[in-house]
VMD Tcl script that builds the backbone (N, CA, C; Angstrom):
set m [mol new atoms 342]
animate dup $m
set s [atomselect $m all]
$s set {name element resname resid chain x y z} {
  {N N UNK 1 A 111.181 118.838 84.239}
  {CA C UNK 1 A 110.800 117.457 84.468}
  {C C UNK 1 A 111.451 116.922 85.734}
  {N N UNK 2 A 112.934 117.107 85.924}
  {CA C UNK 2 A 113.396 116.511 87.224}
  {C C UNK 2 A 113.223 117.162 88.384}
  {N N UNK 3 A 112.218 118.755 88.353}
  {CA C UNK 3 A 112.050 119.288 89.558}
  {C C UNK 3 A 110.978 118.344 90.296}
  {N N UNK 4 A 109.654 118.020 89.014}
  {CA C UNK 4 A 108.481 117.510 89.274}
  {C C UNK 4 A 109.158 115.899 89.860}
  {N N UNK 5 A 109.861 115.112 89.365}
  {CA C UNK 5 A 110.490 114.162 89.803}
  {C C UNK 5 A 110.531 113.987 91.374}
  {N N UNK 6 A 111.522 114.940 91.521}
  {CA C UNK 6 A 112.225 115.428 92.608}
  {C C UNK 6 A 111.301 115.834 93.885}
  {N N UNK 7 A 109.714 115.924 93.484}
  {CA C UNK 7 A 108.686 116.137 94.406}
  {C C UNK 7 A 108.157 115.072 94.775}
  {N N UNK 8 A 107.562 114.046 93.814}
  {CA C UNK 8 A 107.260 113.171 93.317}
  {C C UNK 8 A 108.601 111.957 94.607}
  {N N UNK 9 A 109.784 111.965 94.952}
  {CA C UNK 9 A 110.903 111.532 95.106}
  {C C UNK 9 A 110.748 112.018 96.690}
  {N N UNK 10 A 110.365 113.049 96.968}
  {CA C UNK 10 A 110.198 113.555 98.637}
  {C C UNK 10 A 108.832 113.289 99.116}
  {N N UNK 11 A 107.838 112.901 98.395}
  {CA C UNK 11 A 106.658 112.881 98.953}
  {C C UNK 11 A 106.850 111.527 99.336}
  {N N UNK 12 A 107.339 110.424 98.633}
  {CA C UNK 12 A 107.726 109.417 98.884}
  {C C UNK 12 A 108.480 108.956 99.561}
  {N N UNK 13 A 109.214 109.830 100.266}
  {CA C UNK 13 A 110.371 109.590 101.216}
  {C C UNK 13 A 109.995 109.652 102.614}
  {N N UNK 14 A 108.446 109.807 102.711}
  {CA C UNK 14 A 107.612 109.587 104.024}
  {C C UNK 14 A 106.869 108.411 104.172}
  {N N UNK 15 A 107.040 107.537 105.195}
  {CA C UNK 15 A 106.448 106.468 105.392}
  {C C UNK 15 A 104.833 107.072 105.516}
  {N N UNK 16 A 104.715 108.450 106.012}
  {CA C UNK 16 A 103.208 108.267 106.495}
  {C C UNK 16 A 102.513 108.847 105.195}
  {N N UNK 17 A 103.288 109.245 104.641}
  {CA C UNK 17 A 102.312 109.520 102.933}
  {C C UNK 17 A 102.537 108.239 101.541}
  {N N UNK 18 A 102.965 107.228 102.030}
  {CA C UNK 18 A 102.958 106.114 101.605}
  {C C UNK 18 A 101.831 105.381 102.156}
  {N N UNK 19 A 101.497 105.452 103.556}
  {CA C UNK 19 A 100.680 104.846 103.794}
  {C C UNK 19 A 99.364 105.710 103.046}
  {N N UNK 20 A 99.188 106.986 103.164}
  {CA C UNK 20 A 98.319 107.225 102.642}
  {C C UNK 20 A 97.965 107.134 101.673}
  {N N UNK 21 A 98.575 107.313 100.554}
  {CA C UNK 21 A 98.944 106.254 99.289}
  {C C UNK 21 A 98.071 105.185 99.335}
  {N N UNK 22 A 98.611 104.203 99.876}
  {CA C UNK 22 A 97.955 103.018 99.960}
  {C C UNK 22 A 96.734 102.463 100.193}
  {N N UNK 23 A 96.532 103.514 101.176}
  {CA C UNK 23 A 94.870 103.982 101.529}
  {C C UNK 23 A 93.918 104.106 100.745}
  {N N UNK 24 A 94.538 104.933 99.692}
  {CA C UNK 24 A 93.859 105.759 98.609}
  {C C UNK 24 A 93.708 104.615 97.113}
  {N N UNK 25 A 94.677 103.679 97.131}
  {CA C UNK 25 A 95.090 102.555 96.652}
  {C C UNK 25 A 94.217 101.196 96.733}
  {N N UNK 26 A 93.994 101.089 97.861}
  {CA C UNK 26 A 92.610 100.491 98.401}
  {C C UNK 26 A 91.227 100.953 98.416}
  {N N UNK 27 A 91.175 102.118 98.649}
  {CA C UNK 27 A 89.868 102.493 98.721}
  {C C UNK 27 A 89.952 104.287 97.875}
  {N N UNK 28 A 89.682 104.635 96.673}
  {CA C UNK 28 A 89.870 105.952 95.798}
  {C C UNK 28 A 88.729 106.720 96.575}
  {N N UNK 29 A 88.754 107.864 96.597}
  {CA C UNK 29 A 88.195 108.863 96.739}
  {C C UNK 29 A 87.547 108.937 98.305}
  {N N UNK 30 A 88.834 108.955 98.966}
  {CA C UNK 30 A 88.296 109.150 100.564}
  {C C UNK 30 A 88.505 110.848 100.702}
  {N N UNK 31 A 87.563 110.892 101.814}
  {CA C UNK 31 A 87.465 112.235 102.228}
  {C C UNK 31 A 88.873 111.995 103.727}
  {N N UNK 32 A 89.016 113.505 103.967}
  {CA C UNK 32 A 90.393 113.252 105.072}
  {C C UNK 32 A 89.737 112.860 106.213}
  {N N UNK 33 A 88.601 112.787 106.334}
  {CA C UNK 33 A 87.933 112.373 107.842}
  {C C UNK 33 A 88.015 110.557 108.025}
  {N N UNK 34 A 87.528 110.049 106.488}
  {CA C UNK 34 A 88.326 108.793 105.983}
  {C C UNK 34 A 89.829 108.608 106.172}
  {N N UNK 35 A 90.798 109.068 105.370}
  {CA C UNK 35 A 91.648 108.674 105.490}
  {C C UNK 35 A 92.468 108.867 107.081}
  {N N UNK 36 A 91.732 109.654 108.129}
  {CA C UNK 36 A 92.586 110.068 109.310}
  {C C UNK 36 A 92.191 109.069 110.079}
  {N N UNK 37 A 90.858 107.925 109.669}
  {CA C UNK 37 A 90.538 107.148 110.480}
  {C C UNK 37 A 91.990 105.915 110.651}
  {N N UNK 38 A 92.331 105.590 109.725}
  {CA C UNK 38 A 93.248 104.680 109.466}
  {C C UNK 38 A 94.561 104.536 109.471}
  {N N UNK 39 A 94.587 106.268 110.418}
  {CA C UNK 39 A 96.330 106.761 110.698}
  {C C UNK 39 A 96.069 107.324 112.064}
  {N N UNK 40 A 97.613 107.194 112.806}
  {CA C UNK 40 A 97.712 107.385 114.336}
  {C C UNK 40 A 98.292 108.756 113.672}
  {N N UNK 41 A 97.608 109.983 113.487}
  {CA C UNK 41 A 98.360 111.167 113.556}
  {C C UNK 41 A 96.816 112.249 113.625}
  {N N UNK 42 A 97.027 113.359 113.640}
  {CA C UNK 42 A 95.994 114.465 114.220}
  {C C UNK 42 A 95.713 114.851 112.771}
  {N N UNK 43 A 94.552 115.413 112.574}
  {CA C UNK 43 A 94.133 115.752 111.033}
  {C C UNK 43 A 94.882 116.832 110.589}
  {N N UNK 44 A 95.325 117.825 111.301}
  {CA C UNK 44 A 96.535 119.102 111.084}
  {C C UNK 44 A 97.507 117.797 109.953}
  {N N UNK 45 A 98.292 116.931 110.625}
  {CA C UNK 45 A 99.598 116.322 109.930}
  {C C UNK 45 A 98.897 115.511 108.980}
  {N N UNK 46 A 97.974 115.322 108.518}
  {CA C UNK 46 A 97.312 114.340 107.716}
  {C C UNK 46 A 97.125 115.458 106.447}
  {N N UNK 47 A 96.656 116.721 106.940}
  {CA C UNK 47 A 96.000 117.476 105.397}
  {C C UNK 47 A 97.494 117.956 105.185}
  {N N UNK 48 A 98.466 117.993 106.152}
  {CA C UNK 48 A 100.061 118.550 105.328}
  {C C UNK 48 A 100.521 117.787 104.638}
  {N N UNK 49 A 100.310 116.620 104.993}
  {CA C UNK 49 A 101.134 115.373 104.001}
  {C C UNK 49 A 100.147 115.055 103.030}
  {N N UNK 50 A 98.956 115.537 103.133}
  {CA C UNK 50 A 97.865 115.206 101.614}
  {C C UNK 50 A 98.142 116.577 100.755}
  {N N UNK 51 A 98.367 117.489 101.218}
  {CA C UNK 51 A 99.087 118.732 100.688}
  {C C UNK 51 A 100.546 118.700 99.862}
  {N N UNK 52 A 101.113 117.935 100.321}
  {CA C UNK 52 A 102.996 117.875 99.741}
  {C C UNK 52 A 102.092 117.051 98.662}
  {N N UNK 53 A 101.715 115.658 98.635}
  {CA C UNK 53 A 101.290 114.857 97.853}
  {C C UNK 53 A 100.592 115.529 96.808}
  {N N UNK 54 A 99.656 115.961 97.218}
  {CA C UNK 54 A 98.621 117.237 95.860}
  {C C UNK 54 A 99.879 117.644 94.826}
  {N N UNK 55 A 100.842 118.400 96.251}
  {CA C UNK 55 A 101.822 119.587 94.998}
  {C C UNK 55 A 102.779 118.239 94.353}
  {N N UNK 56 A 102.823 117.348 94.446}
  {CA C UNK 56 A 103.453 115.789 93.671}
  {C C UNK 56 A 102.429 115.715 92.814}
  {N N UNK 57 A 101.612 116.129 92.961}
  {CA C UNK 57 A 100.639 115.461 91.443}
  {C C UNK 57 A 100.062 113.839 92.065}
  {N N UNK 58 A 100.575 113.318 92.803}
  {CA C UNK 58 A 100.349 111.725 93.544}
  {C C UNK 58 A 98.612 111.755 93.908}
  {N N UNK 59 A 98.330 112.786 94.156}
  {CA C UNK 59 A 96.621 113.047 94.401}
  {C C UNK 59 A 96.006 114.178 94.200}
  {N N UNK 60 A 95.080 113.973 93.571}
  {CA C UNK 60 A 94.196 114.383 93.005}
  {C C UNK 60 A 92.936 115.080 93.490}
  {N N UNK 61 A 92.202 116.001 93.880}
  {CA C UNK 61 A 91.175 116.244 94.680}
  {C C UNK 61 A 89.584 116.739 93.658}
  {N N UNK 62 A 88.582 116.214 94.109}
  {CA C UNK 62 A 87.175 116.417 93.484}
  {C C UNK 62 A 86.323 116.689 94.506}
  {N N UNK 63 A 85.974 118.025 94.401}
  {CA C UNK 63 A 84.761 118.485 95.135}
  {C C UNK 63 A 83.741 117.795 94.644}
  {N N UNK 64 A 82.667 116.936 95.686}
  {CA C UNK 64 A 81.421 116.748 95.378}
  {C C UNK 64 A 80.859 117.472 96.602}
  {N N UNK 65 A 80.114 118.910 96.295}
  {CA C UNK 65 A 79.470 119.838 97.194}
  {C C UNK 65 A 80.179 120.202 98.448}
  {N N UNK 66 A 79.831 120.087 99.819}
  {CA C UNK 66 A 81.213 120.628 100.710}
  {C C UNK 66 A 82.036 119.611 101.003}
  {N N UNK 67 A 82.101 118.580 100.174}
  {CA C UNK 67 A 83.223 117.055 100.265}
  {C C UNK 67 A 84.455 116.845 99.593}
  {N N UNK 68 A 85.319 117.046 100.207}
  {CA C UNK 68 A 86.988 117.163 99.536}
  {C C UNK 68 A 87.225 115.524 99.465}
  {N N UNK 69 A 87.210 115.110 98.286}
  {CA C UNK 69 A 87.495 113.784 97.687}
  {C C UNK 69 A 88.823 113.635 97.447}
  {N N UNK 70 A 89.926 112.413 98.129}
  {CA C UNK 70 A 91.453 112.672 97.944}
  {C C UNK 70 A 91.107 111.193 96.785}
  {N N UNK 71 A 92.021 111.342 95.559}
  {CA C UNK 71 A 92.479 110.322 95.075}
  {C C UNK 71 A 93.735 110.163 94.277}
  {N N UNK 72 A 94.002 109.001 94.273}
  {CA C UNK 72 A 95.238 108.604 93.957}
  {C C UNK 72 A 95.550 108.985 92.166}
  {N N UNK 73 A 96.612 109.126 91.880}
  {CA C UNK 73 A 96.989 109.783 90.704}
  {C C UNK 73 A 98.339 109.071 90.540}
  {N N UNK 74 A 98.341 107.609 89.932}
  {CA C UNK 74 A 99.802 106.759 89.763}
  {C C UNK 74 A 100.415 107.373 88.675}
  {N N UNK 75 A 100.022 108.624 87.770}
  {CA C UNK 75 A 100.933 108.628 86.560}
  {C C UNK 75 A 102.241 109.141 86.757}
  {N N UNK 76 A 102.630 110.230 88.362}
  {CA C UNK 76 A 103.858 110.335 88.845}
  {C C UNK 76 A 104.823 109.144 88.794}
  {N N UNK 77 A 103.911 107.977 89.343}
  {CA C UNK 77 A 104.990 107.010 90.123}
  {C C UNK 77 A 105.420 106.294 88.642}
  {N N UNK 78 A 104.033 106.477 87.613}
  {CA C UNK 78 A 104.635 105.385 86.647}
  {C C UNK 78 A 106.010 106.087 85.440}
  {N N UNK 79 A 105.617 107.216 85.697}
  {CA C UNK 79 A 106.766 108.182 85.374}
  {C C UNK 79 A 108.202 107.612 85.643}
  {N N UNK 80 A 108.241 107.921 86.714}
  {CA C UNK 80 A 109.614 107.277 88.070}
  {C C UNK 80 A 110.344 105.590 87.137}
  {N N UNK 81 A 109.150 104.908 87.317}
  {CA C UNK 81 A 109.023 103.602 87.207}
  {C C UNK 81 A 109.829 103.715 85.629}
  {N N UNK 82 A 109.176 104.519 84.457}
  {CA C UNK 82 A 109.773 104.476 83.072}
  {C C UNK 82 A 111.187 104.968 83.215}
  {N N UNK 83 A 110.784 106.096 84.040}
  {CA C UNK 83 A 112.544 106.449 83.670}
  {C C UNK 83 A 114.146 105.560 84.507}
  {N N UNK 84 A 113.377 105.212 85.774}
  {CA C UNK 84 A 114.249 104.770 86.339}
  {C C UNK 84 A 114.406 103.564 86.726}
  {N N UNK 85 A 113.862 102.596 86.435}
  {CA C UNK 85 A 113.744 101.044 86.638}
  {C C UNK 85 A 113.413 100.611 84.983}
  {N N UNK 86 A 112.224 100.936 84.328}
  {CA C UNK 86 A 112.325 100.704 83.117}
  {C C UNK 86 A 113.328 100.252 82.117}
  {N N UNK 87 A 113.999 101.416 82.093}
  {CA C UNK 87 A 115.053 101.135 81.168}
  {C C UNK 87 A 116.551 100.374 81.897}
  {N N UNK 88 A 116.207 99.876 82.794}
  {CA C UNK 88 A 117.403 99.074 82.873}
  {C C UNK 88 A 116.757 97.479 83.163}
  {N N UNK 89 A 115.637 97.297 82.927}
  {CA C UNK 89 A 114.967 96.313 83.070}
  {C C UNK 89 A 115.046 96.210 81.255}
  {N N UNK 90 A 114.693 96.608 80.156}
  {CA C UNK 90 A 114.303 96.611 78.874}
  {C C UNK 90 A 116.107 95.631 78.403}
  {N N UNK 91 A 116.612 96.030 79.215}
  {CA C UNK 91 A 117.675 94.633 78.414}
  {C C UNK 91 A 117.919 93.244 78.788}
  {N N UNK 92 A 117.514 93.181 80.241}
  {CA C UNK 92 A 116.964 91.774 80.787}
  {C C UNK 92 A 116.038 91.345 79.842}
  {N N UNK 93 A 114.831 92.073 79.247}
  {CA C UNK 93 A 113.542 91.908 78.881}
  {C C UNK 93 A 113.945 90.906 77.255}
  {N N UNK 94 A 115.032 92.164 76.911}
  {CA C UNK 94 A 114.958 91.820 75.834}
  {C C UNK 94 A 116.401 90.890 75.834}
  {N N UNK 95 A 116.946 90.730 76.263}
  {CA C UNK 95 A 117.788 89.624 76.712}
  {C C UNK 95 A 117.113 87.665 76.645}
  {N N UNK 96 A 115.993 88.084 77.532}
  {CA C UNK 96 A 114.612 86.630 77.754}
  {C C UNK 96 A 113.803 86.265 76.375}
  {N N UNK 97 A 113.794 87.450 75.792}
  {CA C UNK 97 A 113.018 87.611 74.056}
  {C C UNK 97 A 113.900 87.175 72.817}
  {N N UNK 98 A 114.966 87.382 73.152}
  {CA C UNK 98 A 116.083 86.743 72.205}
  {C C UNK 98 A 116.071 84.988 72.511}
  {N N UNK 99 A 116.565 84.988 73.785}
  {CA C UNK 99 A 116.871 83.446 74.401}
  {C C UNK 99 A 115.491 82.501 73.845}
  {N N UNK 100 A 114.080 83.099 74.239}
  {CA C UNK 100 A 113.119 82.645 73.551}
  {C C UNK 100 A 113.011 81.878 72.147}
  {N N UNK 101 A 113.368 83.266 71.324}
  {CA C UNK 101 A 112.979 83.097 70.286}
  {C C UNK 101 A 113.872 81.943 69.717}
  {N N UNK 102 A 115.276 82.079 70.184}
  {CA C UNK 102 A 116.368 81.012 69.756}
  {C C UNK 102 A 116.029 79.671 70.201}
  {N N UNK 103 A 115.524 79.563 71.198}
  {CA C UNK 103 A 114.745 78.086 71.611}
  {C C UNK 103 A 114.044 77.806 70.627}
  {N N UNK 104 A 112.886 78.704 70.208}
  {CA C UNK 104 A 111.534 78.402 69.468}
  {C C UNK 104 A 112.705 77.849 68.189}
  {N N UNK 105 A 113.559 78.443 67.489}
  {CA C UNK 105 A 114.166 78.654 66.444}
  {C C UNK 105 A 114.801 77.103 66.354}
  {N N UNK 106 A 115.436 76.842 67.373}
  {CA C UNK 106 A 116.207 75.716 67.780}
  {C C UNK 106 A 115.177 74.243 67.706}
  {N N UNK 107 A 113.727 74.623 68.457}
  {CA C UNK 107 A 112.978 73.484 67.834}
  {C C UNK 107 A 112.273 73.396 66.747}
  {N N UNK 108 A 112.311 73.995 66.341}
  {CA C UNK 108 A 111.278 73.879 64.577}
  {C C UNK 108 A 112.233 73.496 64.241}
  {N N UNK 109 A 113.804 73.656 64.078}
  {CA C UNK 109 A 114.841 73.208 63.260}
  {C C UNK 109 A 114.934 71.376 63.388}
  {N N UNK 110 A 114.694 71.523 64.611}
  {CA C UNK 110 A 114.683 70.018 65.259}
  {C C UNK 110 A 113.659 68.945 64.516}
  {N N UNK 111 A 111.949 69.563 64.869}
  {CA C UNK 111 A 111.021 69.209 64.205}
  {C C UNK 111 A 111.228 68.545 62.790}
  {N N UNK 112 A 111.812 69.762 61.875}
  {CA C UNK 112 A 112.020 69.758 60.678}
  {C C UNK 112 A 112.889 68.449 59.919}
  {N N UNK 113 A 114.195 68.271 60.771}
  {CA C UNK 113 A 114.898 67.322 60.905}
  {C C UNK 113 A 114.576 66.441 61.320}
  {N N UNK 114 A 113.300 66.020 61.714}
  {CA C UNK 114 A 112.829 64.546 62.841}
  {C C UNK 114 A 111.960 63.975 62.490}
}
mol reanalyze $m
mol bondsrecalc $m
mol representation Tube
mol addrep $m
């Protein structure tokens, strides 16, 4: 699990496969002739960094006949997101869910009394 992470963690550590990301984010299933329109780099450095991304699992590819379809595949990032922001967010969360409920608790008591 933390090798796939750990890919997932370097593919991301490139601004220009973030942008492509984003690309793909905006508009799913571009071909690389698409996505090279919208980047200052040569199609050689465009299919390497859609390549690292593939072996991340981050995208996804569908042949429709001789058309290489790139799309985006968030279940890496939401991965990332559970393990590593998630759970240190879940006691803030539930920190706001307590405070809540003690308000709610605090006025019906009020109500009741009034």
């Amino acid at each position: 699990m933390f090798s796939e992470m750990d890919a997932v963690f370097k593919a991301l550590a490139d601004e220009s496969r973030r942008k492509l990301l984003d690309q793909l984010h905006q508009d799913n299933g571009q071909t690389l002739g698409e996505l090279c329109a919208h980047l200052d780099m040569t199609r050689q450095a465009v299919t390497k960094h859609l390549r690292l991304l593939e072996d991340a699992k981050l995208v996804t590819v569908v042949w429709r006949g001789r058309e290489k379809l790139h799309y985006l595949n968030p279940v890496p990032i939401h991965e990332i997101s559970e393990r590593w922001i998630g759970k240190y967010e879940r006691h803030r969360l539930q920190a706001l869910s307590d405070l809540k409920r003690g308000l709610e608790q605090n006025q019906t008591n009020k109500n009741k009394k009034g």
